[in-house]
N, C-alpha and C positions, 0 to 999 in steps of 0.2 A: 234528439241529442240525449235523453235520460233512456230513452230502449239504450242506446248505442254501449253507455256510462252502464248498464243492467247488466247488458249480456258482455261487456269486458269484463265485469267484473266476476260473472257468471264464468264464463272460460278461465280466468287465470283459477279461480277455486277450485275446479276440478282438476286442474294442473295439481294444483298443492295435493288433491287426493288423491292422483297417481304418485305423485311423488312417495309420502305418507305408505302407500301401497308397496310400492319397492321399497322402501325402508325396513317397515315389516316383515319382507322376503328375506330381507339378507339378517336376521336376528335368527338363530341355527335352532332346531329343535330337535328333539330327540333323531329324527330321521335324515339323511343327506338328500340334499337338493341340489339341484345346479346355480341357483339363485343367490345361494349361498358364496359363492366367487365371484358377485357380480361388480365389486368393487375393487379383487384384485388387480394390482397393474402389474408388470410381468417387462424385464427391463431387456428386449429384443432389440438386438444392433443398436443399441445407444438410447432407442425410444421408450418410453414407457405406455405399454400398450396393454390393453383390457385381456382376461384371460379367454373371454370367450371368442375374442380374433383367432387366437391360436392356439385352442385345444376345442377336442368332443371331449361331451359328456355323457356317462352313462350311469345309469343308477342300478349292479344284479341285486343287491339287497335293500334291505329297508336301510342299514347302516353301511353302506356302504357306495362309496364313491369310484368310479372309473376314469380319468384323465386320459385323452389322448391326442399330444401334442401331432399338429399340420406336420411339422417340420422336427425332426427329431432332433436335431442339435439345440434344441428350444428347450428339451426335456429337465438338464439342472437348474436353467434360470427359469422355469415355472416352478419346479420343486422350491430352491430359495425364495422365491417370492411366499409362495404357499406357507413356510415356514414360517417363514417372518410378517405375515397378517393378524389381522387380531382376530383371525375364525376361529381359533384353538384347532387346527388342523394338524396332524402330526401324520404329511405326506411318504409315502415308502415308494421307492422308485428300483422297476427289476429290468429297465432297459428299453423298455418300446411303451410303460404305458405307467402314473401313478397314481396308487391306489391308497385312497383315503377313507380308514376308520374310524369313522363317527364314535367316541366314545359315549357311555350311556349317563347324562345329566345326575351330577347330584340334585339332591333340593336345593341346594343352596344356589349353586348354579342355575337354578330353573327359575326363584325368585331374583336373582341379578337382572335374567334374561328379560325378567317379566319390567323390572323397574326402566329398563333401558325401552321396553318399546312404550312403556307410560311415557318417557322423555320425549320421544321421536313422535307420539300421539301429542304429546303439547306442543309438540314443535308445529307440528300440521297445523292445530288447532290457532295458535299465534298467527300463523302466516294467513289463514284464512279470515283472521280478527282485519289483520292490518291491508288485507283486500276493502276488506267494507270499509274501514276506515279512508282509505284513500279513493272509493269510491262515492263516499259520505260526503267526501270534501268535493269533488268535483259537482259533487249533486245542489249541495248548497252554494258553491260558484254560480251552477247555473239560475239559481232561484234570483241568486242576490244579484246577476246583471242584468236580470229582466228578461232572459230565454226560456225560461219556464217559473207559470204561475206556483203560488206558494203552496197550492192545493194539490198540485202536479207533484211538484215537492215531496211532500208529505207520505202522497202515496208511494212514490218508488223509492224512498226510504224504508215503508212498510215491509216493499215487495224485498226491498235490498236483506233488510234484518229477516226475513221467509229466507231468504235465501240463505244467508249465514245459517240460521238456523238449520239447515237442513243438511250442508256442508259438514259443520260442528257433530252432528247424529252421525253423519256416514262414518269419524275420524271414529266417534266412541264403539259404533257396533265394530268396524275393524279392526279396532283397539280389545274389545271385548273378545271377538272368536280370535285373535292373536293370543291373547292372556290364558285362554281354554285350550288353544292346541299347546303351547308354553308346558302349562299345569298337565298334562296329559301323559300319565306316563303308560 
């Protein structure tokens, strides 16, 4: 029962560090990415649908973006959606494809960018808190109804805080080469 209580707890934390991971994809950096749109929704036939359903991407420059919509009649509601995101995208649309120019980061902008993945890194970092936390408590459940000695206990407690612990390190070094591509002009 405490392997069992280890490795869920184990798995939902690497959850939170993909999560964490994608989070950091979609914070823009000097260069265009695809990753970068990965939270637009894009309002097709009534639905609101992801943009990467219905459009390729392509990347010919370092600043430069290439949209190209499945289905061309898609083409102004991916543009409007684009507009009205919080990527700072300023889409230009010449008929079959749009083309999005990365403009070039002030500092100040680059210190914003920096402050928001510190956010979304303590946010990883919370969620992986409140894993151990509710794995803590199940751990002690099982001590306190007599299915595992208190010495058992102990240790996979230990093993549990190893584990956050190491969790916690993955958020900070992602968090860290985040901050250095950020700062990189």
């Amino acid at each position: 029962m405490i392997e069992e209580t280890l490795f869920e707890a184990e798995e939902k934390m690497g959850k939170a560090i993909e999560v964490a991971k994608e989070d950091f994809s979609t914070i823009r950096t000097g260069r265009a990415h695809p990753a970068m749109f990965s939270k637009v929704l894009v309002e097709y036939y009534g639905a609101p649908t992801p943009l990467q359903q219905l459009a390729s991407f392509a990347v010919p420059e370092a600043r430069t973006l290439l949209i190209t919509p499945f289905d061309k009649t898609s083409l102004h509601e991916i543009e409007r959606a684009l507009s009205s995101s919080d990527v700072g995208a300023n889409p230009s649309n010449d008929g079959n494809v749009i083309r999005i120019m990365m403009p070039e980061l002030s500092a100040e902008r680059r210190r914003e960018y920096v402050k928001l993945a510190r956010t979304k890194g303590e946010d990883a970092k919370v969620s992986v808190r409140n894993i151990r936390r509710k794995a803590k408590e199940s751990l002690d459940k099982l001590v306190k109804d007599g299915d595992a000695g208190e010495d058992e206990g102990s240790r996979a407690e230990k093993e549990l805080d190893a584990l956050t612990k190491a969790h916690t390190d993955n958020v900070d070094e992602l968090l860290k080469r985040k901050e250095a591509e950020l700062l990189e002009v």
